[in-house]
C-alpha positions in Angstrom: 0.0 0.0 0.0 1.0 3.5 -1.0 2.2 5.4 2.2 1.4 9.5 1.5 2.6 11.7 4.2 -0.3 14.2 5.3 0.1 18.0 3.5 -1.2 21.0 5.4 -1.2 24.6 3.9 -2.2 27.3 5.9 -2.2 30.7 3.9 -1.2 34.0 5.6 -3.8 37.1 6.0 -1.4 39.4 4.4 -1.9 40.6 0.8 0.8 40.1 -1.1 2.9 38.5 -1.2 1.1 35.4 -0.2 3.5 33.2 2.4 2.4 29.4 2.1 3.4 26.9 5.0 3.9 23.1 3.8 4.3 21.1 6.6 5.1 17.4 6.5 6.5 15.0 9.2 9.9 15.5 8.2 10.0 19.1 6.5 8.1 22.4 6.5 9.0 24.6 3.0 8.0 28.1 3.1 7.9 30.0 -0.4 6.5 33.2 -1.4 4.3 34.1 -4.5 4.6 37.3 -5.5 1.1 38.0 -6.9 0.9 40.4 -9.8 -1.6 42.7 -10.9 -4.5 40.7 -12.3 -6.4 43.3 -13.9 -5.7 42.6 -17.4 -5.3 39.9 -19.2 -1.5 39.6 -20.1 -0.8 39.3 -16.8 -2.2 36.9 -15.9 -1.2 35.1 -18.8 2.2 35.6 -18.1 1.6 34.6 -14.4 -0.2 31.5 -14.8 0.9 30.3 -18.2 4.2 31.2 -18.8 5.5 30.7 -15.0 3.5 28.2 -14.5 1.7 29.1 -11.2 -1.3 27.9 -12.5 -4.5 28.5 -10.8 -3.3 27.1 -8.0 -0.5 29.9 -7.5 -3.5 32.4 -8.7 -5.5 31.1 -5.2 -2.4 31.0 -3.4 -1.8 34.5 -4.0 -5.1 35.3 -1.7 -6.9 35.7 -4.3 -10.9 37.1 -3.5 -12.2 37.3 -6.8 -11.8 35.7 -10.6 -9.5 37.4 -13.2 -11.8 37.9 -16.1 -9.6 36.2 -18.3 -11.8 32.9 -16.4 -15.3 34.6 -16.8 -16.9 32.4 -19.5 -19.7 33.7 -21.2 -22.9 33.4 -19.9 -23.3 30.1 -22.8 -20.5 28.1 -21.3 -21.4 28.5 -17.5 -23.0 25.9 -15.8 -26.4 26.2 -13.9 -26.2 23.4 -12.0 -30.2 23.9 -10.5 -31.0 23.0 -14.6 -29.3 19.8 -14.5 -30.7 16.2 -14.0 -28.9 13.8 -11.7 -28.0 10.1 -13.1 -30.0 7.7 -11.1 -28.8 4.3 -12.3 -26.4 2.4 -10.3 -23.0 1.3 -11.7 -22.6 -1.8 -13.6 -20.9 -4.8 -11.8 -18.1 -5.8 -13.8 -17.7 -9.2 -11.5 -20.5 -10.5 -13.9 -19.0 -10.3 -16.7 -16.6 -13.4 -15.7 -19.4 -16.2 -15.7 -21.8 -17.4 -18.5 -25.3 -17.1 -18.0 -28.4 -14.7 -17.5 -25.8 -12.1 -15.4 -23.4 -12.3 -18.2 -26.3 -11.2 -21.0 -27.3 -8.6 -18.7 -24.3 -6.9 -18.0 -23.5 -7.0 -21.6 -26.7 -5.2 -22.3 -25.7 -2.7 -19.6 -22.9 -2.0 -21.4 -23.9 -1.7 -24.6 -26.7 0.1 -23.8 -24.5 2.5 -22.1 -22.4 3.3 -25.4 -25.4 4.2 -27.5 -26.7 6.2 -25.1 -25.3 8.5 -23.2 -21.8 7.4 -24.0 -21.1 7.6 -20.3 -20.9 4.6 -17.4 -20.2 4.0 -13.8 -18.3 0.7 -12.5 -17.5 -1.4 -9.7 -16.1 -4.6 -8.9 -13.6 -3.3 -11.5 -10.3 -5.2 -10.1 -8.6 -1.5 -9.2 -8.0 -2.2 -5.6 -9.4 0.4 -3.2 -6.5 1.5 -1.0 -5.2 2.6 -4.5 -8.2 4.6 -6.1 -7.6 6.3 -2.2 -3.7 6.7 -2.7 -4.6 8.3 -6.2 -6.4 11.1 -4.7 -4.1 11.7 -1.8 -0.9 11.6 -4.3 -2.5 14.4 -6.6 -3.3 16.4 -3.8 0.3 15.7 -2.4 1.7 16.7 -5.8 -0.1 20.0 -6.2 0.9 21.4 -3.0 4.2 21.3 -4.6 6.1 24.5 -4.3 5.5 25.9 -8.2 8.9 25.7 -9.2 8.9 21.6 -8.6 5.5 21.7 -11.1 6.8 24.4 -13.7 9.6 22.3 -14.3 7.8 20.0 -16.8 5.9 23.0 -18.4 6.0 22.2 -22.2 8.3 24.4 -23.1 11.2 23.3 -20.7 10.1 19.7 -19.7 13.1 17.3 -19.8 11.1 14.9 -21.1 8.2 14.7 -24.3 6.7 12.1 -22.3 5.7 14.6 -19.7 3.6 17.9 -19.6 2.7 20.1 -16.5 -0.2 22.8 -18.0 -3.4 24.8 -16.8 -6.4 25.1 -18.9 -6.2 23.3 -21.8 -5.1 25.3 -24.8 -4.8 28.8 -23.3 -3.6 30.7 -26.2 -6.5 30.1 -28.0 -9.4 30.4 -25.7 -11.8 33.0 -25.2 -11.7 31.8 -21.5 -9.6 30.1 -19.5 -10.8 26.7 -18.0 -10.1 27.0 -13.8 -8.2 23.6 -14.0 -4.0 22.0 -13.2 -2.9 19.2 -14.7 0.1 16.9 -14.9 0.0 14.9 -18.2 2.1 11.5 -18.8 2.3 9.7 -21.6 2.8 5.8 -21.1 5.4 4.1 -23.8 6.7 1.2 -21.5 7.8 1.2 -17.3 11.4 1.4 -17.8 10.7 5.0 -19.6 7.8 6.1 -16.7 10.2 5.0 -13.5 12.6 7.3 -15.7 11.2 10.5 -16.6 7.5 10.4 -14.5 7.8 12.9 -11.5 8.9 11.2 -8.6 5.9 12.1 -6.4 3.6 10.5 -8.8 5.1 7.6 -11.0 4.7 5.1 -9.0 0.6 5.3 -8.3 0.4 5.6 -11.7 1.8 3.2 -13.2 0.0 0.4 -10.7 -3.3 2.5 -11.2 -2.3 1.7 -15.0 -1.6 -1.5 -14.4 -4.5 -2.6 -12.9 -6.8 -1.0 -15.0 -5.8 -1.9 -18.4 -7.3 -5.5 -18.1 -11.1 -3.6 -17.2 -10.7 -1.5 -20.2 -10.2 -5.1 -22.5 -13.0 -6.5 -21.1 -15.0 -3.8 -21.9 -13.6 -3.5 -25.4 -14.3 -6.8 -26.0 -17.9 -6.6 -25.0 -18.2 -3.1 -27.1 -16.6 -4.6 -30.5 -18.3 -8.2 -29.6 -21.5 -6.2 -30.1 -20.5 -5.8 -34.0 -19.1 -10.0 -33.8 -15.6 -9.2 -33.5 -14.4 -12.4 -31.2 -12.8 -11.5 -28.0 -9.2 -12.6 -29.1 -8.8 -9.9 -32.2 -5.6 -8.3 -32.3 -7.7 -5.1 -32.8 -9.1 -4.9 -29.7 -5.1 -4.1 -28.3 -4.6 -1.8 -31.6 -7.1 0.5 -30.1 -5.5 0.6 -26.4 -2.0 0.4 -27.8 -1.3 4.3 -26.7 -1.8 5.5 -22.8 -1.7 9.0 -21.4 -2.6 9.7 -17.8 -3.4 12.6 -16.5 -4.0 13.9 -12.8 -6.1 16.9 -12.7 -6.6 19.6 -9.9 -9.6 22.1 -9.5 -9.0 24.9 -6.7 -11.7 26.0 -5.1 -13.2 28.7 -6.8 -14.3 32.4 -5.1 -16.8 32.2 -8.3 -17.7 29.0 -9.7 -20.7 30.2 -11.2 -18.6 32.2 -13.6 -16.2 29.7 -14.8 -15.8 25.8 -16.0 -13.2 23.7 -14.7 -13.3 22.4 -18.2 -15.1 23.8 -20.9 -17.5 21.2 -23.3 -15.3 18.6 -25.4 -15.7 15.0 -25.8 -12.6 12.5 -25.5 -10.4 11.9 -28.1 -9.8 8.6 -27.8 -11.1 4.7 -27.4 -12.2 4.6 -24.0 -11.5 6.8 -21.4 -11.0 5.5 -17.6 -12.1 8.6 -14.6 -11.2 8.2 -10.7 -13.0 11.0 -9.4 -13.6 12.2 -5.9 -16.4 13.2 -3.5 -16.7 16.5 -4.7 -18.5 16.1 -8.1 -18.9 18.2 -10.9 -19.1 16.5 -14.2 -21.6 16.9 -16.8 -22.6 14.9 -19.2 -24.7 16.2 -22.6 -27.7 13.9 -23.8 -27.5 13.4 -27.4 -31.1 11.5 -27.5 -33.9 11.1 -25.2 -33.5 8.2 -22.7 -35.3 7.2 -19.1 -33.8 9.9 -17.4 -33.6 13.0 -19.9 -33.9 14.7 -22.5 -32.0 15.7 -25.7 -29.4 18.4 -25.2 -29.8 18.5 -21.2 -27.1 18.5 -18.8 -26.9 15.7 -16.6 -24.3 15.3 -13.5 -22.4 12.0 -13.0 -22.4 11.8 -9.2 -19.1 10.4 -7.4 -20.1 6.6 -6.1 -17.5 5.2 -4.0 -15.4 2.6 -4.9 -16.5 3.4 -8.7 -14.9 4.1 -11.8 -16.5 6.2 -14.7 -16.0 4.8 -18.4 -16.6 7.3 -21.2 -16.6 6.4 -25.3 -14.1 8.6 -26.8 -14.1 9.6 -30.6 -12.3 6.6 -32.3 -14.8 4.4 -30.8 -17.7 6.5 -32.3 -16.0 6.6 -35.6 -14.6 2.8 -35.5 -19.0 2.2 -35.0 -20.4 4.4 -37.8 -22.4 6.9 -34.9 -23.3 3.5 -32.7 -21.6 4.5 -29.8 -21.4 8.0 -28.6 -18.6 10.3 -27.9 -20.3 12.0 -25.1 -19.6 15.6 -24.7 -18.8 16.9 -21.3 -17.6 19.4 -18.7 -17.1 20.3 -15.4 -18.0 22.6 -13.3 -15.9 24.5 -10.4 -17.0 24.8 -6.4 -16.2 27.3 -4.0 -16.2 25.1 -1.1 -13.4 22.1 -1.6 -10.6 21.4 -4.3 -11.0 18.8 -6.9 -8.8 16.3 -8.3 -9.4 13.7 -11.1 -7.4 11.0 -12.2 -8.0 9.6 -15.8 -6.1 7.2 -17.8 -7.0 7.8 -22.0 -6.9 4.8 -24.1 -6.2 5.0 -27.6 -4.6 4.0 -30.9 -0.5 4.6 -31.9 -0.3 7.7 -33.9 0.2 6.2 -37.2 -3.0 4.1 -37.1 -5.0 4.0 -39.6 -9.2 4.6 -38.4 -12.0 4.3 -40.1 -15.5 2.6 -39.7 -16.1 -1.2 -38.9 -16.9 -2.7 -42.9 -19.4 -4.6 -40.8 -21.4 -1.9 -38.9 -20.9 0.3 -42.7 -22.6 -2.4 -44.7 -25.3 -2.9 -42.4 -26.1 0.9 -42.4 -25.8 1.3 -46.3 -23.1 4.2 -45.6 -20.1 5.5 -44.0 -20.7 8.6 -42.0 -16.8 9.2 -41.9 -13.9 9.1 -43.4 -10.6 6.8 -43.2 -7.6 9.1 -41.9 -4.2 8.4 -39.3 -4.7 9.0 -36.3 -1.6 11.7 -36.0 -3.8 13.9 -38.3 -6.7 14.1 -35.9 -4.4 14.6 -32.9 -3.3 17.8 -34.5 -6.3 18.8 -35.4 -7.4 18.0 -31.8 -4.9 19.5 -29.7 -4.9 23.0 -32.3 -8.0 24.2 -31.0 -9.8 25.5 -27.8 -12.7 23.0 -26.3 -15.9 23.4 -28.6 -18.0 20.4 -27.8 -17.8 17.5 -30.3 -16.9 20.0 -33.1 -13.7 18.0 -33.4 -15.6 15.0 -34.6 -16.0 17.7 -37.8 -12.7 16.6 -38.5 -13.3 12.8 -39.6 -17.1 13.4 -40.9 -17.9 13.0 -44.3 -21.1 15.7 -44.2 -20.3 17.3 -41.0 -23.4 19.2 -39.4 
């Protein structure tokens, strides 16, 4: 079991600058931010971005009120009264190992899931518990980091390509800034991780990896099954064969009614893998009516213990002519408690080749997308600002 010392900030009542106290068994480290104006734009551009404070250092700096370079328009925001709450329980994935009326249902769940609302919760996943807990504390651990630990991997001075320390999500080209840190790892085998990874965080990871990769085969297999591809195709690895994890960090937020921790995308990949905590905040967009909702409302995926939520990312749409769906969503920001997520993005190598099952094309009498590589919609992907599932646009042979 992961051992994570205990991390206590405490900020001073002075203005600025801001003095933070981290205090662990063995070591207190006192640094100073020195908080700039944040009255325009540029500056905190410069503070957040090119520093690499983050929001973090932003709330650090005693901070009583958002910069409007994070007020999203009124569109964006989320009005979290106008939402509907998921009521159905998480699917047991211990079911899935027998044969027999539990087996068929499960399956259905699953399925069922993908064409939906492109979004599932999970338990009895085979992630053990004391780990989900150590994810949480270890991403807390690691953003209480004195700044200059985190800006180290900033993309423009990281010593490794395998490893990316960011805020927001493409900040020079969005109208707003998303109130979000992150720490983003790309997975090519564990020699490389134990090597470059930050030391605070590689090793969580890479069991959290570990033991989650398995789940995410099973789950393929039941998805593609659905279409009779048997469970041993060497596809079904194809589609998993690249990893990026990412841990995530939400401050609390003087304002959250003004700003998204992330603004409306869906995932880019095959199958996406969320540890959330007890906080909440993600929202999931209906692209249909179901039991629960209706077309184009918001609905919040609620943190269940000991669960796991499962998304459909783009290739998977594509790879399914429109079957499953991509589901677009966002979260929202709270004033009361920081948030951390933990999610592990499956997906092809870059120089796949993806385009619609021949199976699933001939049984709907047309393609609705094209066949590209996969480094082509990366770039495409990772050019522009969060926009909902415009990215799809990309692969789409009549996009809407």
């Amino acid at each position: 079991m992961w051992r994570i010392s205990l991390v206590f900030i405490k900020l001073s009542t002075c203005s600025s600058p801001s003095t933070i106290h981290i205090q662990n068994k063995k070591h207190t480290h006192t640094h100073k931010i020195m908080a700039p104006s944040f009255e325009d734009g540029n500056s905190v551009f410069e503070f957040v971005v090119r520093r690499g404070n983050g929001v973090k250092g932003l709330v650090d700096s005693g901070l009583s009120k958002v910069p409007e370079a994070y007020v999203q328009p009124p569109k964006e925001r989320i009005d979290k009264e106008n939402t509907v709450k998921h009521g159905l329980p998480p699917i047991d994935l211990s079911k899935l190992d027998g044969f027999g009326p539990d087996h068929d249902e499960v399956v259905d769940q699953i399925v069922k899931a993908a064409e939906t609302l492109g979004f599932f919760q999970v338990v009895n996943h085979g992630v053990p518990l004391h780990l989900l807990e150590s994810l949480k504390d270890t991403a807390h651990y690691f953003f209480s980091l004195p700044p200059q630990r985190k800006a180290v991997y900033r993309s423009d001075v990281s010593p490794s390509p395998l490893v990316k320390y960011g805020t927001s999500f493409m900040p020079e080209k969005e109208k707003a800034l998303e109130w979000k840190d992150y720490i983003l790892m790309q997975y090519t085998n564990d020699d490389e991780a134990l090597q470059h990874w930050p030391q605070e965080i590689k090793g969580v990871l890479l069991e959290y990896l570990r033991s989650s990769i398995g789940m995410v085969k099973k789950l393929l297999q039941v998805l593609l099954g659905n279409f009779g591809i048997k469970p041993d195709d060497p596809m079904i690895d194809v589609l998993i064969g690249k990893k990026m994890l990412s841990m995530n960090f939400y401050p609390a937020c003087p304002n959250p009614d003004l700003t998204v921790g992330v603004g409306r995308h869906s995932d880019m990949g095959t199958l996406t893998v969320l540890l959330q905590d007890g906080i909440g905040g993600l929202y999931v967009k209906m692209e249909q009516d179901i039991d629960y909702g209706k077309k184009g409302d918001w609905i919040e995926i609620p943190p269940t213990p000991n669960a796991l939520v499962i998304n459909v990312g783009d290739m998977l749409q594509i790879l399914s002519n429109g079957k499953y769906k991509s589901a677009e969503h966002r979260v929202r920001t709270t004033s009361t408690s920081s948030r951390v997520s933990i999610p592990i993005f499956t997906m092809p190598r870059e120089t796949t080749k993806i385009v619609p099952l021949p199976q699933v094309v001939e049984k709907d009498g047309t393609a609705l997308y094209r066949e590209f590589v996969l480094i082509d919609y990366m770039k495409n992907f990772f050019g522009n600002a969060h926009e909902g599932k415009k990215s799809l646009d990309f692969a789409q042979i009549n996009p809407t």
